[in-house]
PDB file of N, CA, C and O in Angstrom:
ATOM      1  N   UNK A   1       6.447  -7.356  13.682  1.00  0.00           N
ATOM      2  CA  UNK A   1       5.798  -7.858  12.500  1.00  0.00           C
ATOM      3  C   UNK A   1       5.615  -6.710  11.521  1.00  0.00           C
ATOM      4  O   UNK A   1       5.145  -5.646  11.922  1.00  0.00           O
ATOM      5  N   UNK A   2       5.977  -6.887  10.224  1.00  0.00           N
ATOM      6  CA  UNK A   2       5.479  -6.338   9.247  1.00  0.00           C
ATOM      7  C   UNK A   2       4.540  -6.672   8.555  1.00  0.00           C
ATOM      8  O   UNK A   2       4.275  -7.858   8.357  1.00  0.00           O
ATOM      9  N   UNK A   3       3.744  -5.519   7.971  1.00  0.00           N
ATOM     10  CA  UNK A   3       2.394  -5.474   7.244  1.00  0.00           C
ATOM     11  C   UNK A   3       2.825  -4.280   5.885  1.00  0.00           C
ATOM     12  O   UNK A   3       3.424  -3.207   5.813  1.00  0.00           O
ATOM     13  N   UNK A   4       2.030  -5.330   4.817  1.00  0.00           N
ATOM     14  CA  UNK A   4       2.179  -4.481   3.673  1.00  0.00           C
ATOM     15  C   UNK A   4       1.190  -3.315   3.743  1.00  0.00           C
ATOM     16  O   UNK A   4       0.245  -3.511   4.507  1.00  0.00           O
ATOM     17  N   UNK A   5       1.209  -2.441   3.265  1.00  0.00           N
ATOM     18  CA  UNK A   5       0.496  -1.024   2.633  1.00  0.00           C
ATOM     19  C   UNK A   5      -0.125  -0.941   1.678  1.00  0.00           C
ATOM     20  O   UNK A   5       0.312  -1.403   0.624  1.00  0.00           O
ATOM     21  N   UNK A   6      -1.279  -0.354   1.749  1.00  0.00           N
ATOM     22  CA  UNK A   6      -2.321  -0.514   0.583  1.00  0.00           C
ATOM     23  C   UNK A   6      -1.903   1.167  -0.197  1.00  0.00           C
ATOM     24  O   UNK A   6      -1.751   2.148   0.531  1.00  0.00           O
ATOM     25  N   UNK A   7      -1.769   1.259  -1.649  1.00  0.00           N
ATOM     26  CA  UNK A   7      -1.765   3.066  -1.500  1.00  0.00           C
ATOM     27  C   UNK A   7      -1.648   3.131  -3.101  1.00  0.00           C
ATOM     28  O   UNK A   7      -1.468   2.202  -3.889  1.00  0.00           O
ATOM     29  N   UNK A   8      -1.814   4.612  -3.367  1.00  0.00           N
ATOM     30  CA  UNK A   8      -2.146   5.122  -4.826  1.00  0.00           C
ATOM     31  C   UNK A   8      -1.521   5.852  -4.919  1.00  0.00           C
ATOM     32  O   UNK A   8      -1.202   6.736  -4.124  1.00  0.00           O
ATOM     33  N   UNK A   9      -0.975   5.485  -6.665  1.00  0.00           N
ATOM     34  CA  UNK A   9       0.823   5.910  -7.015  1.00  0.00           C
ATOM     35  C   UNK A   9      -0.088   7.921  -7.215  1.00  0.00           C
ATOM     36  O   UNK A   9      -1.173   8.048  -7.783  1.00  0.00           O
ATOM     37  N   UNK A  10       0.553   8.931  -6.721  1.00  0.00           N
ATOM     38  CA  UNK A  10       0.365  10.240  -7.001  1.00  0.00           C
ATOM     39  C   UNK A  10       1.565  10.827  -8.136  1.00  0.00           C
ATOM     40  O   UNK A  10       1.337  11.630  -9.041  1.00  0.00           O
ATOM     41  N   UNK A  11       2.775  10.246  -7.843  1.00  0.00           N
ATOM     42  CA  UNK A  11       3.782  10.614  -8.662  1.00  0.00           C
ATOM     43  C   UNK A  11       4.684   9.686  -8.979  1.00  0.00           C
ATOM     44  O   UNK A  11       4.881   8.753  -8.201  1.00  0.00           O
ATOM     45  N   UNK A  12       5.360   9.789 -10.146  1.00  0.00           N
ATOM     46  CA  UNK A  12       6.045   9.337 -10.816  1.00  0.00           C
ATOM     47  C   UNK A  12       7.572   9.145 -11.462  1.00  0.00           C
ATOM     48  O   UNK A  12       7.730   9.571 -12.607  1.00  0.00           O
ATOM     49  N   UNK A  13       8.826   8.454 -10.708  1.00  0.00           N
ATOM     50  CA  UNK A  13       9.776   8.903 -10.898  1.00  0.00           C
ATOM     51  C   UNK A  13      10.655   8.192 -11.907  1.00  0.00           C
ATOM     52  O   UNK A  13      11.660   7.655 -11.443  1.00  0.00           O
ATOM     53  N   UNK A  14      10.410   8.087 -13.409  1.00  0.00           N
ATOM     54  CA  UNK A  14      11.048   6.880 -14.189  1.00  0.00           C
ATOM     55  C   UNK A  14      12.417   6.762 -14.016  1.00  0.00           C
ATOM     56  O   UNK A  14      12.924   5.716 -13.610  1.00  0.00           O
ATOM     57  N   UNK A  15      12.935   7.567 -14.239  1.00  0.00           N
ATOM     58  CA  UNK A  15      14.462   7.217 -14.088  1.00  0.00           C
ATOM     59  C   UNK A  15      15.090   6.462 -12.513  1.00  0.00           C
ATOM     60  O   UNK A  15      16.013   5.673 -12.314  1.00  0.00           O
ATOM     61  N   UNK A  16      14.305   6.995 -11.769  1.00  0.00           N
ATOM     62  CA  UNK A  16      14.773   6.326 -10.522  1.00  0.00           C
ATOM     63  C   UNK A  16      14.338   5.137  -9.977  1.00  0.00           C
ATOM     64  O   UNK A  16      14.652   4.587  -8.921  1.00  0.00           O
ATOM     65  N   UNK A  17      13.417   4.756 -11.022  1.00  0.00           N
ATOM     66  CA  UNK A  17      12.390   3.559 -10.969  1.00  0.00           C
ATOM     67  C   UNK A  17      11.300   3.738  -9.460  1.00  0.00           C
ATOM     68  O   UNK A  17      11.275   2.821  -8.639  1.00  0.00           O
ATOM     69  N   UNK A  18      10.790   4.507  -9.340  1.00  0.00           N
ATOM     70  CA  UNK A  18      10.090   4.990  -7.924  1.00  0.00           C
ATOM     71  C   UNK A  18       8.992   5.905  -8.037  1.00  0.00           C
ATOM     72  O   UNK A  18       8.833   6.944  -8.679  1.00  0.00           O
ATOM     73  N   UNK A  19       8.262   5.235  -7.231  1.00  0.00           N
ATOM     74  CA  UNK A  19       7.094   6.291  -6.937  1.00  0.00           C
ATOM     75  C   UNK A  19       6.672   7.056  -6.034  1.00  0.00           C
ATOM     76  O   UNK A  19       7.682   7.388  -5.415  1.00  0.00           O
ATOM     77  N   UNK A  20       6.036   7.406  -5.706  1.00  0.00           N
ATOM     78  CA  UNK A  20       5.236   8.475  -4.708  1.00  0.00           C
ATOM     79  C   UNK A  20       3.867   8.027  -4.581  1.00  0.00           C
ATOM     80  O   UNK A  20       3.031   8.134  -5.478  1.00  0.00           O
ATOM     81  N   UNK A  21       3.652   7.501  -3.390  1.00  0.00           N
ATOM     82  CA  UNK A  21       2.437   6.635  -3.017  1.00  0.00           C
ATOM     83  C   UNK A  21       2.058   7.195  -1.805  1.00  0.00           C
ATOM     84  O   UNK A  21       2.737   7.488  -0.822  1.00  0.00           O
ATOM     85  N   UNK A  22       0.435   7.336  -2.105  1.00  0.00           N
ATOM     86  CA  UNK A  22       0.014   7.890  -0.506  1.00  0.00           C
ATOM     87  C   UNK A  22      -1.043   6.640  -0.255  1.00  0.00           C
ATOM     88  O   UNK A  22      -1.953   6.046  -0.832  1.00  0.00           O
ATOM     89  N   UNK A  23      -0.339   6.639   0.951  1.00  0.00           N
ATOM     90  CA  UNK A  23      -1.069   5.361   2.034  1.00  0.00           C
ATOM     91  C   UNK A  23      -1.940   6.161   2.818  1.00  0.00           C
ATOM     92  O   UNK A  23      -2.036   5.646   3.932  1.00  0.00           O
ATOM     93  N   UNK A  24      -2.566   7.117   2.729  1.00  0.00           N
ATOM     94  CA  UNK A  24      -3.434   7.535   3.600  1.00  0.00           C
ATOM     95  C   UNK A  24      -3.203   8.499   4.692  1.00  0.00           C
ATOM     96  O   UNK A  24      -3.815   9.563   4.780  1.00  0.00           O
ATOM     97  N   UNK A  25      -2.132   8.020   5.678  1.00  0.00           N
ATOM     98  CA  UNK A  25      -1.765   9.531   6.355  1.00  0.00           C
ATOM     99  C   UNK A  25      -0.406   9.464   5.781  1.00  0.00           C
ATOM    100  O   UNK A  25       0.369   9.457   6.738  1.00  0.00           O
ATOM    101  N   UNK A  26       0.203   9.415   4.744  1.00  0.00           N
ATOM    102  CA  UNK A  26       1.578   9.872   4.376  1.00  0.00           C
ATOM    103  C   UNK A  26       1.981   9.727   3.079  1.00  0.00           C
ATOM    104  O   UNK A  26       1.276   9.057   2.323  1.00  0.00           O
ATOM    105  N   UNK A  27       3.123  10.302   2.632  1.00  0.00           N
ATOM    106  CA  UNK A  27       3.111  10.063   1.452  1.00  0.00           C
ATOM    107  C   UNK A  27       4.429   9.413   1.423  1.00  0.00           C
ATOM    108  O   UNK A  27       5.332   9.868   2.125  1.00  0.00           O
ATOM    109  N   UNK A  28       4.687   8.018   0.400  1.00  0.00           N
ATOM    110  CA  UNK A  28       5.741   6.896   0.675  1.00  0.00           C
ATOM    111  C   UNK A  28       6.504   7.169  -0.450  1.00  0.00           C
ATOM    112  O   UNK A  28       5.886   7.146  -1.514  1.00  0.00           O
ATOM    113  N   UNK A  29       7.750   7.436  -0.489  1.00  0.00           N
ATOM    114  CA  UNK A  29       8.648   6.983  -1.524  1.00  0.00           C
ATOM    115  C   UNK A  29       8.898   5.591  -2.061  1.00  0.00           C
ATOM    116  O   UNK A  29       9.713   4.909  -1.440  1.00  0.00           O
ATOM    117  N   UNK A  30       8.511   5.250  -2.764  1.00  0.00           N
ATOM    118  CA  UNK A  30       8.409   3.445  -2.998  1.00  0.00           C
ATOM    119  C   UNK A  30       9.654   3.090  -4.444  1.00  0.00           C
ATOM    120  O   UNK A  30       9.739   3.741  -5.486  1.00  0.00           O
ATOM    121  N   UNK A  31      10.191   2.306  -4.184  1.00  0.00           N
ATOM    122  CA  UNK A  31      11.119   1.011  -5.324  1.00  0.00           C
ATOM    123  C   UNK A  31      10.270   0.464  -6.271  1.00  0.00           C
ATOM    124  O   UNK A  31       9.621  -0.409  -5.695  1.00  0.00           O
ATOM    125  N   UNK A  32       9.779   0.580  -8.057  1.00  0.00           N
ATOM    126  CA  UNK A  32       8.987   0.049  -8.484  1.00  0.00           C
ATOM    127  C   UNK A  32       9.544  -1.124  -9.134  1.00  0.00           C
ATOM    128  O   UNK A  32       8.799  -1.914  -9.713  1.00  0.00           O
ATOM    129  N   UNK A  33      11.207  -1.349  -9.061  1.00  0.00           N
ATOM    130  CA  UNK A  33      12.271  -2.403  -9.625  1.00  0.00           C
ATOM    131  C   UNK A  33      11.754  -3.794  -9.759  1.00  0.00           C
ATOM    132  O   UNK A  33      12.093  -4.601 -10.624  1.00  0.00           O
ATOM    133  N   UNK A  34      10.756  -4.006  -8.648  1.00  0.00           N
ATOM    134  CA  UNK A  34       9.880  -5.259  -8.450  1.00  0.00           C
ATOM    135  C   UNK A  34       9.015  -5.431  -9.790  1.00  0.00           C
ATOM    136  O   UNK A  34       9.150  -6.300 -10.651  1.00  0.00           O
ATOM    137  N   UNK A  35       8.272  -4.585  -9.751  1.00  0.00           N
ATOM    138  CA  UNK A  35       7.031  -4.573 -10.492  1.00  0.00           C
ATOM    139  C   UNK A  35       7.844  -4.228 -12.279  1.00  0.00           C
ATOM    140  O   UNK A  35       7.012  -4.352 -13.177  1.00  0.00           O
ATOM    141  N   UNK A  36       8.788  -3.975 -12.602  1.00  0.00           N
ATOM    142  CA  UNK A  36       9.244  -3.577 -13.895  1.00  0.00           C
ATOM    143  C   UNK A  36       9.569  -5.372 -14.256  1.00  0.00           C
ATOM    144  O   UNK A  36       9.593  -5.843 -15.394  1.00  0.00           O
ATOM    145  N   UNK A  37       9.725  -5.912 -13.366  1.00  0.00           N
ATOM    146  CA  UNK A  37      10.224  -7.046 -14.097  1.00  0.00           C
ATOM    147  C   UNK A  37       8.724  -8.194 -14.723  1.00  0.00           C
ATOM    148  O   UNK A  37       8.664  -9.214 -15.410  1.00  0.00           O
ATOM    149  N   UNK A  38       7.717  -7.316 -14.025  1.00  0.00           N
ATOM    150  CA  UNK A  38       6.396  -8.070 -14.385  1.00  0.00           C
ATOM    151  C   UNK A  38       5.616  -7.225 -15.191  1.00  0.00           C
ATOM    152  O   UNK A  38       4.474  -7.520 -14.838  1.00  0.00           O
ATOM    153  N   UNK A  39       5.508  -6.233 -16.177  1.00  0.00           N
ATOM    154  CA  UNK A  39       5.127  -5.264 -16.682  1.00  0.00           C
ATOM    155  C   UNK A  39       5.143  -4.409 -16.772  1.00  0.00           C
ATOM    156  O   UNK A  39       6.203  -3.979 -16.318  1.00  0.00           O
ATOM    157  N   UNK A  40       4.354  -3.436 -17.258  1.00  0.00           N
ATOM    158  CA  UNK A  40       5.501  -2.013 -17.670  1.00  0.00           C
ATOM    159  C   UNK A  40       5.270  -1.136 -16.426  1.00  0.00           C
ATOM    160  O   UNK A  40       4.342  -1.548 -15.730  1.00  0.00           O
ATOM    161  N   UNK A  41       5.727  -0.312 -16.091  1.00  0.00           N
ATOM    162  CA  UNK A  41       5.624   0.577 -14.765  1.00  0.00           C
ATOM    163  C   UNK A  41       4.472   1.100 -13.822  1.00  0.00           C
ATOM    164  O   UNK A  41       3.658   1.329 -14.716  1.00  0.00           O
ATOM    165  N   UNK A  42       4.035   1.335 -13.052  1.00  0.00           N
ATOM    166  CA  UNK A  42       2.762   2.067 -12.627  1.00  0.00           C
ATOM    167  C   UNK A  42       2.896   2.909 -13.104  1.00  0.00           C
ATOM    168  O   UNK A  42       3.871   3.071 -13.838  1.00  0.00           O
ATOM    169  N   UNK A  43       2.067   3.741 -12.928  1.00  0.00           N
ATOM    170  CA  UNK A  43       1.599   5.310 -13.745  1.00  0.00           C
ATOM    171  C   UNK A  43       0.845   5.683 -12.287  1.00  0.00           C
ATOM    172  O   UNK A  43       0.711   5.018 -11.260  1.00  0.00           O
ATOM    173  N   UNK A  44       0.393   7.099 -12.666  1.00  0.00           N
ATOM    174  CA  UNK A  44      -0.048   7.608 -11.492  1.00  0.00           C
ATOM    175  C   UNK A  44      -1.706   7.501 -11.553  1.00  0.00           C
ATOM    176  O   UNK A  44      -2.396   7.714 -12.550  1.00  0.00           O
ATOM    177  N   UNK A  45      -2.056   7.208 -10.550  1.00  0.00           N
ATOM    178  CA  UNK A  45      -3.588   6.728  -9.921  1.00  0.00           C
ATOM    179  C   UNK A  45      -4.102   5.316  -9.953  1.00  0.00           C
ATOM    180  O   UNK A  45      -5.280   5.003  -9.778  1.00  0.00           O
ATOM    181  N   UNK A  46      -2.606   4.085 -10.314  1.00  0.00           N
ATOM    182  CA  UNK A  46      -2.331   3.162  -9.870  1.00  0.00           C
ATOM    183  C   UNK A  46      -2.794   2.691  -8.248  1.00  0.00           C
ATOM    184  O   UNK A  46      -2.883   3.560  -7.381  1.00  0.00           O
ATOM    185  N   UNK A  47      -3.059   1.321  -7.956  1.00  0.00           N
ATOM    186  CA  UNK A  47      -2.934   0.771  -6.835  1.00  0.00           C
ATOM    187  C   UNK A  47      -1.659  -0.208  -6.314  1.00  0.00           C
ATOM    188  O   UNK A  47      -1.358  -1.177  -7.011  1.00  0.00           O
ATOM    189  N   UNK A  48      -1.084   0.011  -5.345  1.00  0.00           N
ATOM    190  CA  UNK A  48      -0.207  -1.020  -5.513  1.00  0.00           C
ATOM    191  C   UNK A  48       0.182  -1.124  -3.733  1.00  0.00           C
ATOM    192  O   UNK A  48       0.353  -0.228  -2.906  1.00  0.00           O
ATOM    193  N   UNK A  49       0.221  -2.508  -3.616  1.00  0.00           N
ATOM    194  CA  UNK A  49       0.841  -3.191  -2.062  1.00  0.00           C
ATOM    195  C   UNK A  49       2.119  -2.833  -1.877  1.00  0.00           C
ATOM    196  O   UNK A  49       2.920  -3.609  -2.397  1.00  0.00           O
ATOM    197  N   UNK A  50       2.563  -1.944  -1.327  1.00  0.00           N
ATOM    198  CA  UNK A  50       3.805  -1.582  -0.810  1.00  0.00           C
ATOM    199  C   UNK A  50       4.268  -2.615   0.389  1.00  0.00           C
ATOM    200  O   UNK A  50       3.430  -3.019   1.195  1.00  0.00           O
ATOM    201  N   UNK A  51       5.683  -3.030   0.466  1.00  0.00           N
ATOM    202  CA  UNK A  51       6.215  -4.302   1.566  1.00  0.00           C
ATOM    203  C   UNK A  51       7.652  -3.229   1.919  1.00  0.00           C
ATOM    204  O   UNK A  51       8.344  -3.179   0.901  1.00  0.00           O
ATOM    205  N   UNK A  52       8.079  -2.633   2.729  1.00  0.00           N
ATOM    206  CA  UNK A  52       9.373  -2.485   3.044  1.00  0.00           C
ATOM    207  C   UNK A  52      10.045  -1.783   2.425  1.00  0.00           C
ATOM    208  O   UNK A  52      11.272  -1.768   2.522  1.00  0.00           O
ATOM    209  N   UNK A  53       9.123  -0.788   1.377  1.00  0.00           N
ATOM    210  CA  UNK A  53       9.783   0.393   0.579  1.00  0.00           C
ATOM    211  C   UNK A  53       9.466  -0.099  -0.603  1.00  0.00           C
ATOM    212  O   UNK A  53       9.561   0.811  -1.427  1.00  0.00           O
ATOM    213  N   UNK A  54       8.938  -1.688  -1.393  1.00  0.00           N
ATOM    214  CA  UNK A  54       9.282  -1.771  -2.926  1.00  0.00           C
ATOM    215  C   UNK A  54       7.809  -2.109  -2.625  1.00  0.00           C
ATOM    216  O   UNK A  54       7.103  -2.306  -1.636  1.00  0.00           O
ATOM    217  N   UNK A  55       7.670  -2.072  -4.265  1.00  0.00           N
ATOM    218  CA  UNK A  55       6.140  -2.098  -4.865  1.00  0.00           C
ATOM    219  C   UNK A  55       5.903  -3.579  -4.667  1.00  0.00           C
ATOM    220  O   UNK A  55       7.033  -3.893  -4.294  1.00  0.00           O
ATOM    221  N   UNK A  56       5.391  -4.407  -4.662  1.00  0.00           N
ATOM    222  CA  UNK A  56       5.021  -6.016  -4.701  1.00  0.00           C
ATOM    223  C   UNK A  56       4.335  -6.261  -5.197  1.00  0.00           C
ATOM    224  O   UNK A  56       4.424  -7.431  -5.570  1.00  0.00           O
ATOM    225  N   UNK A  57       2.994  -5.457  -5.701  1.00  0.00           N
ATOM    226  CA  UNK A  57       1.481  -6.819  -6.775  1.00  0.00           C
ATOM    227  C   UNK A  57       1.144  -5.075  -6.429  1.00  0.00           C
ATOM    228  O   UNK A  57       1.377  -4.337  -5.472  1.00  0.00           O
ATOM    229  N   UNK A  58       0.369  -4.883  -7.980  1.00  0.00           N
ATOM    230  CA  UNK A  58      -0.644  -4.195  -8.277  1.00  0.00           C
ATOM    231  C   UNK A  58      -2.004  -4.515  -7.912  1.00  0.00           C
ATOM    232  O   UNK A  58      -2.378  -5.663  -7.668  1.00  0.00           O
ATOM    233  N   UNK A  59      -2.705  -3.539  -7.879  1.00  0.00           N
ATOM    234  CA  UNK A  59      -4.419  -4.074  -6.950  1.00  0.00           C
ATOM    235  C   UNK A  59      -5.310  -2.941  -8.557  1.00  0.00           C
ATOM    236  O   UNK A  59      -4.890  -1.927  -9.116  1.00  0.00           O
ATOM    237  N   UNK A  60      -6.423  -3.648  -8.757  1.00  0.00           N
ATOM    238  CA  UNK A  60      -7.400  -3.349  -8.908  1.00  0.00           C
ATOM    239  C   UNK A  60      -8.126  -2.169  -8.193  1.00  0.00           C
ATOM    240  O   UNK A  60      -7.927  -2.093  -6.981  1.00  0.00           O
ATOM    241  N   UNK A  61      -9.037  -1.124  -8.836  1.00  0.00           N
ATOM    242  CA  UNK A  61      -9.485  -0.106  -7.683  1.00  0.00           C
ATOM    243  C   UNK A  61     -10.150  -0.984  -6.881  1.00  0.00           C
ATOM    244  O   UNK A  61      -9.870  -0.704  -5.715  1.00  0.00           O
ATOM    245  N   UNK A  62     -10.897  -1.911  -6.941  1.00  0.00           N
ATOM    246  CA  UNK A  62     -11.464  -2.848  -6.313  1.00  0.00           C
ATOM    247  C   UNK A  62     -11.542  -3.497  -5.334  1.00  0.00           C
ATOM    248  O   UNK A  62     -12.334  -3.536  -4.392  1.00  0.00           O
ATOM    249  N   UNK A  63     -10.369  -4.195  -5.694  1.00  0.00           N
ATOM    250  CA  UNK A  63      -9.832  -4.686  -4.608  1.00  0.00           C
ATOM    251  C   UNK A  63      -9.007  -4.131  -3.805  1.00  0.00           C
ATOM    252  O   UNK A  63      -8.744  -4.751  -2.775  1.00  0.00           O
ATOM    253  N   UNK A  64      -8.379  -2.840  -4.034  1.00  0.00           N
ATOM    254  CA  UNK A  64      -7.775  -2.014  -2.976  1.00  0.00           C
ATOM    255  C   UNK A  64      -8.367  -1.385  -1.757  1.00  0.00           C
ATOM    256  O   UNK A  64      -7.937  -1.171  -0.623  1.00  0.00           O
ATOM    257  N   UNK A  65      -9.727  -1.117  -2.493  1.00  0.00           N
ATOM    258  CA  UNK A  65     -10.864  -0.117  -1.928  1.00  0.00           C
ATOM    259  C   UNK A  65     -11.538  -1.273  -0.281  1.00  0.00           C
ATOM    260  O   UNK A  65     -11.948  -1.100   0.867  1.00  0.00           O
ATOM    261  N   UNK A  66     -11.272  -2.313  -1.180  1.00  0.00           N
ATOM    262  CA  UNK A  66     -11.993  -3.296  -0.176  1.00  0.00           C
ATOM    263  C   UNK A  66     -10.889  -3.941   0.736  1.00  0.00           C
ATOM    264  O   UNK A  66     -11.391  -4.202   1.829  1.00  0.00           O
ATOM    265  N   UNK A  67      -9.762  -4.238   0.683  1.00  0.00           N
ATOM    266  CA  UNK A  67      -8.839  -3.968   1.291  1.00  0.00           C
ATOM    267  C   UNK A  67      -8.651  -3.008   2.776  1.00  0.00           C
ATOM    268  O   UNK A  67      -8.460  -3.346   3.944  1.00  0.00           O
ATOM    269  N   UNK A  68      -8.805  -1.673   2.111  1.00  0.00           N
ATOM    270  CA  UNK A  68      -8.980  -0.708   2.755  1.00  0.00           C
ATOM    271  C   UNK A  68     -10.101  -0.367   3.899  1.00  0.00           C
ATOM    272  O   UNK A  68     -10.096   0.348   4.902  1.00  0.00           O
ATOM    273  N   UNK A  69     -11.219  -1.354   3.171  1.00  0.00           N
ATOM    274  CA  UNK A  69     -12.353  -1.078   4.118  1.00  0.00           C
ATOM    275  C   UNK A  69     -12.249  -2.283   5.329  1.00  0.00           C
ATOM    276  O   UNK A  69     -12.640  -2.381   6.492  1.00  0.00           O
ATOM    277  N   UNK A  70     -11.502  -3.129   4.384  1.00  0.00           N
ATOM    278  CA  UNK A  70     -11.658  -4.259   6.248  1.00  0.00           C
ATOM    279  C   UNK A  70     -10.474  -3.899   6.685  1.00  0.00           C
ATOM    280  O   UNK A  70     -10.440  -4.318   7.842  1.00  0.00           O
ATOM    281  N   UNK A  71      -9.482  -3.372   6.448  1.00  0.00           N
ATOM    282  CA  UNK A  71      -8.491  -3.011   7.561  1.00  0.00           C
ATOM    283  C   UNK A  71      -8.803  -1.553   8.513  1.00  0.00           C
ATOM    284  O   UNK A  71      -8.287  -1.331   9.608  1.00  0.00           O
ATOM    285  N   UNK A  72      -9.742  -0.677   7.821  1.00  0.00           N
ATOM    286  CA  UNK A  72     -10.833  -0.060   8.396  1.00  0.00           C
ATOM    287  C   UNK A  72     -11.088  -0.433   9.618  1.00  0.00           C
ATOM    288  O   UNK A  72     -10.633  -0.023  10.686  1.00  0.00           O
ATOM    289  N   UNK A  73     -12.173  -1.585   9.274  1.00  0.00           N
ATOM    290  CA  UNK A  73     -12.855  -2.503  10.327  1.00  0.00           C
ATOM    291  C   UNK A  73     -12.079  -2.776  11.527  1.00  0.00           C
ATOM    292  O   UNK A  73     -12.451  -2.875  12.697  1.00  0.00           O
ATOM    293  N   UNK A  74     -10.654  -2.899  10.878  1.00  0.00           N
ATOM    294  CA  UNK A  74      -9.957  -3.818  12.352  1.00  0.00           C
ATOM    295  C   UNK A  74      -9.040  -2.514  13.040  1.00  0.00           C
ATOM    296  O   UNK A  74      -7.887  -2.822  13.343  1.00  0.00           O
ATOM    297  N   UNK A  75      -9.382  -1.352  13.258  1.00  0.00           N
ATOM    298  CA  UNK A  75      -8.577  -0.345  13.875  1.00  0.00           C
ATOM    299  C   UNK A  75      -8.889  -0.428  15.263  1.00  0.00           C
ATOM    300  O   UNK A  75     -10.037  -0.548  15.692  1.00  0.00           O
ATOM    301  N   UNK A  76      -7.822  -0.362  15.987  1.00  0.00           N
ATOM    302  CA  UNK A  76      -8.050  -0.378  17.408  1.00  0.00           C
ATOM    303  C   UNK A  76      -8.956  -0.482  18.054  1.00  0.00           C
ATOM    304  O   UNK A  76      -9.428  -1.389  18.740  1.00  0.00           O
ATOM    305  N   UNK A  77      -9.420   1.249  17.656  1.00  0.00           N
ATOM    306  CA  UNK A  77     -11.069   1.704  18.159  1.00  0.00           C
ATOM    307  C   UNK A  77     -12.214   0.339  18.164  1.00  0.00           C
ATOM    308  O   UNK A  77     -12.820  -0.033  19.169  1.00  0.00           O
ATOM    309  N   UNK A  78     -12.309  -0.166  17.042  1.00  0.00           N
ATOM    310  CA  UNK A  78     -13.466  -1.796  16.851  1.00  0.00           C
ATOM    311  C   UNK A  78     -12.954  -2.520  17.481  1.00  0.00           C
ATOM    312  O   UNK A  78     -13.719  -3.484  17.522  1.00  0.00           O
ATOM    313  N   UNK A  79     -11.488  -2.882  18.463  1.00  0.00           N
ATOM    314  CA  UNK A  79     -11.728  -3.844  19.083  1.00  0.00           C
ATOM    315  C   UNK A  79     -12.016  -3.308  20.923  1.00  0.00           C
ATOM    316  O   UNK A  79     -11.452  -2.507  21.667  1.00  0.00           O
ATOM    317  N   UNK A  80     -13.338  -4.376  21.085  1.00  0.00           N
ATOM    318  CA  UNK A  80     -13.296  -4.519  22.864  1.00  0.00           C
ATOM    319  C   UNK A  80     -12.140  -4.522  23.809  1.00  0.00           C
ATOM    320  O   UNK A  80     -11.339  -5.457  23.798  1.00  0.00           O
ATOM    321  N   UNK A  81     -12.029  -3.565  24.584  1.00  0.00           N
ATOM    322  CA  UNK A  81     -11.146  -4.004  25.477  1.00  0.00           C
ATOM    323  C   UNK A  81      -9.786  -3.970  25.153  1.00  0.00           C
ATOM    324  O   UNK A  81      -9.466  -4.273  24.003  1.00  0.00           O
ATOM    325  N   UNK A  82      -8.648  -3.551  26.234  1.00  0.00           N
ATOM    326  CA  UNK A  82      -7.657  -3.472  26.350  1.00  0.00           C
ATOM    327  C   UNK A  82      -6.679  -5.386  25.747  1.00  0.00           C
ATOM    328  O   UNK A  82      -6.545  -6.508  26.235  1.00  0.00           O
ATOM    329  N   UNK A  83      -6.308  -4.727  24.600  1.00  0.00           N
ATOM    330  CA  UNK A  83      -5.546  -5.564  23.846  1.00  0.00           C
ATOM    331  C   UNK A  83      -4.241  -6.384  24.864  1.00  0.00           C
ATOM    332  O   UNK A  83      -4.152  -7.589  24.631  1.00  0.00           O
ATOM    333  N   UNK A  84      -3.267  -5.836  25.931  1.00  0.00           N
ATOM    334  CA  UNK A  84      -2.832  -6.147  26.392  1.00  0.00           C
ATOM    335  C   UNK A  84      -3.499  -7.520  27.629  1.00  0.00           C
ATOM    336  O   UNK A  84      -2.625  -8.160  28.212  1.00  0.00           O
ATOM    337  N   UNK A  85      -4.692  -7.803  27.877  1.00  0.00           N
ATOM    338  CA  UNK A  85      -5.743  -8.224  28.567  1.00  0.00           C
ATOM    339  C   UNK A  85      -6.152  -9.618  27.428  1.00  0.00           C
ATOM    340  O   UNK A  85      -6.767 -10.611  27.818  1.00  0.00           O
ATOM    341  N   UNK A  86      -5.631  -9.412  25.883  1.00  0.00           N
ATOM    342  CA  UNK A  86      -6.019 -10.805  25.041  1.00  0.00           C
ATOM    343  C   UNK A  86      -5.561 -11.990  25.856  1.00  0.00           C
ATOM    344  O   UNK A  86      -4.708 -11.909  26.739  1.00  0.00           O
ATOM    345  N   UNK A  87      -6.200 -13.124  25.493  1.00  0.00           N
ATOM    346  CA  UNK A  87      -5.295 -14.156  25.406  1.00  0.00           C
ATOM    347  C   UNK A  87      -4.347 -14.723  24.211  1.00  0.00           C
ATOM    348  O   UNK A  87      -3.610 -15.689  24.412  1.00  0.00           O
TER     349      UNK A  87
END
């Protein structure tokens, strides 16, 4: 299963249509080709949902932040018990 990425554009590559997004422990080379066809480019200190290398929907600091905090919530560590043991 794939899961999109929450992360904030640091750099900026116009000509290549791409950014430089850090998700937190890394820093992502991202496709912004998506997002040009819905407005004008990110800029840097942008939010944006990364899917599979391309940009997908811009976020609000807001709603990124909060995003961030319930996927927080759900890290391994918060859940009881050996995951292999679910039903």
């Amino acid at each position: 299963m794939c899961l999109s990425e929450v992360g904030r554009v640091v750099d900026v590559d116009a000509q290549r249509h791409s950014v430089a997004v850090d998700i937190g422990d890394r820093i992502m080379s991202v496709s912004t080709v998506t997002l040009g066809l819905d407005g004008p480019p990110p800029d840097i200190g942008d939010w944006l949902v990364v899917h599979t290398g391309f940009a997908i929907e811009r976020l609000a600091e807001a709603a990124a932040t909060e995003i961030l905090r319930a996927r927080q919530e759900l890290t391994p560590s918060s859940i009881d018990g050996d995951p292999k043991e679910r039903p």
